[in-house]
C-alpha positions in Angstrom: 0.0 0.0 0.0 1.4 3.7 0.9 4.1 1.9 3.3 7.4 0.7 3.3 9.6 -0.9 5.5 12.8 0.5 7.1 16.0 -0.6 8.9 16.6 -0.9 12.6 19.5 1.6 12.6 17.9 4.4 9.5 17.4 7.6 11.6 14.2 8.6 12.4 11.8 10.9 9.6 8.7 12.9 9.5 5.8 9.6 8.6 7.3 6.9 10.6 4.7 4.6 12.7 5.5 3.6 15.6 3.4 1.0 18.0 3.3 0.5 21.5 4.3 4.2 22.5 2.6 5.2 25.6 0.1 7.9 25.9 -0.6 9.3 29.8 -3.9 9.9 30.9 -4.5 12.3 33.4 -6.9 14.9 34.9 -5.6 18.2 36.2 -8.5 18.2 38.2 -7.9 14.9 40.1 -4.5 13.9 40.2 -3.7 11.1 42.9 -0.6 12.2 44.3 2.1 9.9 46.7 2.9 11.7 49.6 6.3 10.9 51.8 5.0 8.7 53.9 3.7 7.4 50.4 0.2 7.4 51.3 -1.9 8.8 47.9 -4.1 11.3 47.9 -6.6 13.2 45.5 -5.3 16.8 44.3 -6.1 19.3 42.0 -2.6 20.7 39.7 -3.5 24.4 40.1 -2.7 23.5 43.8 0.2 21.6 43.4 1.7 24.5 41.0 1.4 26.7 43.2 4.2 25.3 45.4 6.5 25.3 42.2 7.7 21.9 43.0 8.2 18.7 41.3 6.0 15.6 42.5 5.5 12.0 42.2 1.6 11.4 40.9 -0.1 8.3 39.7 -1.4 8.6 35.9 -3.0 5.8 33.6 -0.4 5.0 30.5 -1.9 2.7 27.6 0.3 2.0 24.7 -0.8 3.4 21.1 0.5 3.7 17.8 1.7 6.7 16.8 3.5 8.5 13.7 5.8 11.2 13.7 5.0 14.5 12.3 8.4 16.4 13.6 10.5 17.8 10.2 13.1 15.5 9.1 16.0 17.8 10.1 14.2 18.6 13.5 14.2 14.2 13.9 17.7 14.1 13.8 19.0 16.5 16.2 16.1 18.2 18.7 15.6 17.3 22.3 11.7 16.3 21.5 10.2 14.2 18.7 6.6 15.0 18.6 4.4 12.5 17.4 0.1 12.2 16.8 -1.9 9.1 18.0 -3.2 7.0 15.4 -6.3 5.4 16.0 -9.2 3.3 14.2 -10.7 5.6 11.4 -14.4 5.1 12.2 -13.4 7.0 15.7 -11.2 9.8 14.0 -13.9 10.7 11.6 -17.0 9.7 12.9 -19.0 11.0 10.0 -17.8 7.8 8.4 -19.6 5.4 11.4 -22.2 4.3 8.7 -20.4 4.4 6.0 -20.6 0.8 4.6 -20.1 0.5 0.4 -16.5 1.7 -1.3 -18.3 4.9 -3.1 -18.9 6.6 0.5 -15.5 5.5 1.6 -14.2 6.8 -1.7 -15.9 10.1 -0.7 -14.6 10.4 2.5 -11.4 9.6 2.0 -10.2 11.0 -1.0 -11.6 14.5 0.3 -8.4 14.7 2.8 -6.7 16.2 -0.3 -8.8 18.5 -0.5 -10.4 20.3 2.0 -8.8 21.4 5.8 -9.1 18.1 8.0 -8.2 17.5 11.2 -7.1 13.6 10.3 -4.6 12.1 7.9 -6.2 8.2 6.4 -4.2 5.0 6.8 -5.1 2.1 5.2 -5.6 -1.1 6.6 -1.8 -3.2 6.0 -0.7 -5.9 7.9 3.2 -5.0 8.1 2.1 -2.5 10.6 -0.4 -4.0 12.3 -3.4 -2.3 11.1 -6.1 -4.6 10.7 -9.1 -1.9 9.9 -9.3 1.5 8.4 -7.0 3.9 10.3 -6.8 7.7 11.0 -3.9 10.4 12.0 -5.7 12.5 15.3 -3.6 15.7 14.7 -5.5 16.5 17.9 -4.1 14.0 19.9 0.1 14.5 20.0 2.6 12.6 22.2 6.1 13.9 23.1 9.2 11.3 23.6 12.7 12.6 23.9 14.8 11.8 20.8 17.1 9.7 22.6 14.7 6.8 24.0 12.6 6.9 20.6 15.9 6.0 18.9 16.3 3.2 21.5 12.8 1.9 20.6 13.5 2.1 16.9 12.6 -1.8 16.8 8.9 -0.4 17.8 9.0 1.4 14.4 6.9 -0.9 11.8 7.5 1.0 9.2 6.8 4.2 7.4 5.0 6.3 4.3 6.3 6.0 1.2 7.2 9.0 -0.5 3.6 10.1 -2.4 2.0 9.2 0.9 4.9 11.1 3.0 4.0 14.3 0.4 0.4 14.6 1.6 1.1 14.1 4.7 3.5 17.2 4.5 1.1 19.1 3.6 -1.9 17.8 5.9 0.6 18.6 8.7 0.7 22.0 7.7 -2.6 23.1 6.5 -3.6 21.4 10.2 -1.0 23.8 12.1 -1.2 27.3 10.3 -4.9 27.2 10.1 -6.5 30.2 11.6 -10.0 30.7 13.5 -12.1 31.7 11.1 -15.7 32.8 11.3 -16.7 31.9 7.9 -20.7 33.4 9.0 -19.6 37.1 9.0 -21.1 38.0 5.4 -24.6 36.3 6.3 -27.7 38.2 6.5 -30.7 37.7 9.2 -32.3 34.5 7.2 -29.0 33.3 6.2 -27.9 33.1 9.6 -31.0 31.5 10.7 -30.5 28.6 8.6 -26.4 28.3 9.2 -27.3 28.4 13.1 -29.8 25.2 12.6 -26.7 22.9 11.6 -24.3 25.0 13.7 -25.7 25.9 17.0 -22.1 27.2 17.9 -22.4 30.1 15.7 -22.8 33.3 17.2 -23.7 36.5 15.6 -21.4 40.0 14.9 -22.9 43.1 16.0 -23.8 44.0 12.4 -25.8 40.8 12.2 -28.1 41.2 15.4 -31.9 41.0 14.3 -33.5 44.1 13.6 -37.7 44.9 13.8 -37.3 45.2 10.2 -35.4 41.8 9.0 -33.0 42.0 6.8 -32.1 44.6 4.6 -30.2 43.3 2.0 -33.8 41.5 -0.2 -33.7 43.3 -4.0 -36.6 45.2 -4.8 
């Protein structure tokens, strides 16, 4: 497919997939902190930062696959290596939960390329250990030092090939230097009405609070 297989001792690049990396779970509301006397107790971080100081705290780690999305250059010689979770595609994009013949798949998939995303597809391939439809979270990243993900380098299962690695390029940056915009500014009253039905989130500018007379923009 859009994989290929690399070496125990290559150095690490942007699009390689790793598995079995851990991700840390953890609520700075409730954090069970060990004491001195190594008793643990609930806490809450905005407490704990307060003191300024370091502390030992119990957190739930799963292991995940991953891929790296840190430049190539960056891979070779920075402290960090960031990576993003990979997880099953139907939970990345859950538009795609119902989708069940290869034209809607087709549809879904192919419109990465396209449009402002917030996933990168994988397809199924057993060399990596993907046995179902897989998605890139760029919303979900993981940070390992450079040093111990070199040491795991026989965790890496492979990585995208160089079309694949292309896109990905570019999903990576389209994801990061997007800006927040509000694309219901130029809508009048009616307009609005109907945009706010399938996007409750919406809210109006000044310029587009309802008036006794409606809107004002109807042609004669």
């Amino acid at each position: 497919m859009i994989y290929v297989s690399t070496g125990i001792d290559e150095p690490l690049r942007q699009g390689d997939i790793f598995a079995g990396l851990p991700r840390i779970d953890l609520s700075l509301g409730d954090l069970d902190v060990v004491e001195e006397n190594e008793d643990v107790v609930s806490a809450n971080w905005s407490q704990i930062a307060k003191d300024g100081k370091p502390v030992m705290a119990v957190v739930g780690i799963r292991p995940v696959h991953a891929i790296v999305i840190t430049q190539n250059c960056d891979a070779l010689r920075s402290r960090d290596v960031t990576l993003c979770e990979i997880q099953p595609f139907q939970e990345v994009e859950k538009k795609c939960q119902t989708t069940k013949n290869a034209k809607g798949w087709s549809s879904i998939i192919t419109q990465q390329a396209r449009l402002n995303y917030k996933w990168f597809y994988l397809p199924p391939d057993t060399m990596l250990g993907f046995a179902c439809k897989m998605g890139v979270d760029f919303f979900s990243t993981i940070r390992v030092p450079r040093v111990d993900l070199e040491g795991f380098r026989h965790c890496r299962k492979g990585r995208l090939n160089d079309v694949a690695s292309a896109h990905f390029r570019e999903r990576i940056a389209e994801f990061f230097r997007r800006y927040p915009y509000d694309e219901w500014y130029p809508l009048n009253e009616e307009e609005l009405q109907a945009y706010h039905a399938e996007h409750p989130d919406a809210q109006p500018f000044p310029w587009q609070a309802v008036s006794p007379q409606g809107s004002q923009d109807r042609c004669p």
